[in-house]
N, C-alpha and C positions, 0 to 999 in steps of 0.2 A: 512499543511495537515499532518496526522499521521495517523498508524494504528490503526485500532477498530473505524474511523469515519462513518457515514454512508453516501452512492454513491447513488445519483439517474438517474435512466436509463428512457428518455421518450419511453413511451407508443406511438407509431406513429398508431397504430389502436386502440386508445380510438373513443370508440363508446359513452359514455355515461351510458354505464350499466358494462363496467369493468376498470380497473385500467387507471389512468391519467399515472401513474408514477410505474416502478418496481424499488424498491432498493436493497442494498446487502453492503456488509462491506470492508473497504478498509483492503490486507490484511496485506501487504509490499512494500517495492520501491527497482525495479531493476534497472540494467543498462546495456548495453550491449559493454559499453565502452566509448560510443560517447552520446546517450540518454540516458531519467531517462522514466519510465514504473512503474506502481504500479498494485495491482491484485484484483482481486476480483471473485467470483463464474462466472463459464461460464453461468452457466443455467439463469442469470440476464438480458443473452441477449439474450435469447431466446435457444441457439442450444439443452439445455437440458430443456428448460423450462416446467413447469409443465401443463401450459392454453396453450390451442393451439390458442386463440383471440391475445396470446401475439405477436406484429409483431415492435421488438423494434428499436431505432436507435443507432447510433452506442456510442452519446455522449453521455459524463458523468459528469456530476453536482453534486456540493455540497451545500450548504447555508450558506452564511455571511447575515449578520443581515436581516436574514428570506428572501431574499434574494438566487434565485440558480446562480450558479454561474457556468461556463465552465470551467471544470479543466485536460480532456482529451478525449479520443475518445478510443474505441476495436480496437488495435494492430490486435491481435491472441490466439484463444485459444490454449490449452496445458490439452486436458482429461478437467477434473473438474475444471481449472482452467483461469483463463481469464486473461490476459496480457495487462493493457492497459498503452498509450502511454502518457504521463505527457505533459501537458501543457507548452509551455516557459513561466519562469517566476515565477511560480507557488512554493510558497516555502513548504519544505519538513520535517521533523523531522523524520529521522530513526526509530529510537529506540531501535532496536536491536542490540545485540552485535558480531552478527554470529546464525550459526544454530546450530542444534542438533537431533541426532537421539530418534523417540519414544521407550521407552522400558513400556514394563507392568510394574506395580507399580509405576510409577512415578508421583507426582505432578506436574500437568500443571495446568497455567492460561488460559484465553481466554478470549480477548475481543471482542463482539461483539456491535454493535451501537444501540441495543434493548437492550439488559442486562447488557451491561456493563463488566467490569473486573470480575471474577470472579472463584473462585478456584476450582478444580478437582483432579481428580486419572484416572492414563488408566487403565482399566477393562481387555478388552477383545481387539482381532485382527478378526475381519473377512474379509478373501482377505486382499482387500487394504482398508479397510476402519477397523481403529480405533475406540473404545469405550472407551471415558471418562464420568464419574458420577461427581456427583455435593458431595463435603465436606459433605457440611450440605442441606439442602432440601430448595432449594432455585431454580427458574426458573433458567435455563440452556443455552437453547437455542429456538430461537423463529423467528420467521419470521421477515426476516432483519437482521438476522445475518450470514448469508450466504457467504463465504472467509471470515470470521474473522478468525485472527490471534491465536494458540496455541503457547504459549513459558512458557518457565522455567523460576525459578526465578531468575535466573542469564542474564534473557532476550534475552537466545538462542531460536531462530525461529525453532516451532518442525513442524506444520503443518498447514491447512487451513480447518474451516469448511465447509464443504460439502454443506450444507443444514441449515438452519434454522429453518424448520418446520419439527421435528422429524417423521412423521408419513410419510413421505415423503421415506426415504429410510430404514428406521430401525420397521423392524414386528416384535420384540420382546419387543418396546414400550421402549427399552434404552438411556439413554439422551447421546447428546454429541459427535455424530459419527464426526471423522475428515480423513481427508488425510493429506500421509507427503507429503514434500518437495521436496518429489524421483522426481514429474513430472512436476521440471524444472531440474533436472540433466543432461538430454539432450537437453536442450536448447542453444540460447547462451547468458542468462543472468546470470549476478550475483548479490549477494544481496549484497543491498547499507547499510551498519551500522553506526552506530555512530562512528566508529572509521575514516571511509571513507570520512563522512565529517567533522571531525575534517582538517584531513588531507587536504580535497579540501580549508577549509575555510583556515589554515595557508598556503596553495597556493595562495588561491585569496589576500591575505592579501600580502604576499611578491612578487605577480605581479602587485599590487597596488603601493608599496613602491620601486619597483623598475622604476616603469615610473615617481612617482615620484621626485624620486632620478633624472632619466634621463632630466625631464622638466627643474628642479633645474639646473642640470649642463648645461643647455642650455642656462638659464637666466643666470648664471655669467661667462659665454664666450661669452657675448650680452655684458654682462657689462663692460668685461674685454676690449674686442674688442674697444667700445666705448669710454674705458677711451684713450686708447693706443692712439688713433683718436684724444684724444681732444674733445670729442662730449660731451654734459651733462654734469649735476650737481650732482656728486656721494659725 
């Protein structure tokens, strides 16, 4: 799993005349020391949804070969933001290097699991909700991109999109509205980067080679023991 994938959320009130399934974008992976959690738009599970038919569950699925598959469940939300809880097992790619703060003028990426990566500028601030435009005149943002991922090119995590379907919160018809990152600052997670699982993997990697090492000196004080005996053919 990595960010900009897209989550699906079943529909537990499909009637037949509206959605089987609501999705939304995965947006990063936290941790809170002890579990891994990834995020994605609150309103995917309903608390901010836009159909009031939506009456979602908690679990969240993605697809291996066409194929949904169970890869977590809603933790907790946090504002516009949804927290959910990683599956054991389940593997992960960061991607990120750290965060960053939004400033106007700045070129940010965004990927979302409808559009894909795609390049921008911040515009405008209103409140808490950021305006970034598209480079060049290319779709922006779209329905199912919902918490995807804003970062820099240096792959600093700036923000999470809001919404997918622009008409939804922005009445001046502006592509691109985001949130930062401020509303896990009072959480108690932190974000998982690439740098962190370097680190965990040369962990797993030297508590691997240390039981190793351990079985190893077990077997030749077996052996030693048994010569000392007289026992076997060394």
């Amino acid at each position: 799993m990595k960010p900009g994938i897209k989550l699906y959320i079943e529909n537990t009130n499909y009637n037949g005349d509206n959605y089987k399934w609501f999705w939304g974008t995965l947006g990063c992976f936290l941790t809170n020391g002890e579990d891994k959690f990834f995020t994605t738009a609150a309103h995917c599970f309903g608390e901010l949804a836009k159909f009031s038919d939506f009456l979602t569950s908690k679990n969240v699925y993605i697809k291996v070969d066409g194929k949904r598959v169970k890869v977590g469940w809603l933790h907790k939300t946090f504002g516009d933001i949804a927290v959910c809880r990683l599956k054991a097992g389940v593997g992960i790619d960061p991607f990120f290097a750290g965060v960053k703060s939004a400033k106007l003028g700045d070129i940010v990426y965004k990927h979302g699991c409808i559009t894909g990566q795609v390049e921008g500028k911040i515009t405008k601030k209103e409140k808490n909700l950021w305006i970034a435009r598209p480079i060049s005149n290319i779709e922006w943002s779209l329905s199912g991109d919902s918490g995807c991922p804003y970062y820099s090119k240096d792959k600093k995590l700036i923000g999470f999109g809001r919404y997918g379907n622009n008409e939804v919160y922005d009445p001046h018809n502006e592509w691109g509205g985001f949130i930062t990152t401020r509303g896990l600052k009072d959480t108690p997670f932190q974000l998982i980067t690439q740098g962190d699982r370097a680190m965990a993997t040369k962990k797993s990697v030297e508590k691997a080679l240390r039981k190793i090492k351990k079985q190893l000196n077990k077997a030749l004080r077996k052996i030693k023991k048994q010569k000392e005996m007289g026992g076997g053919d060394f």
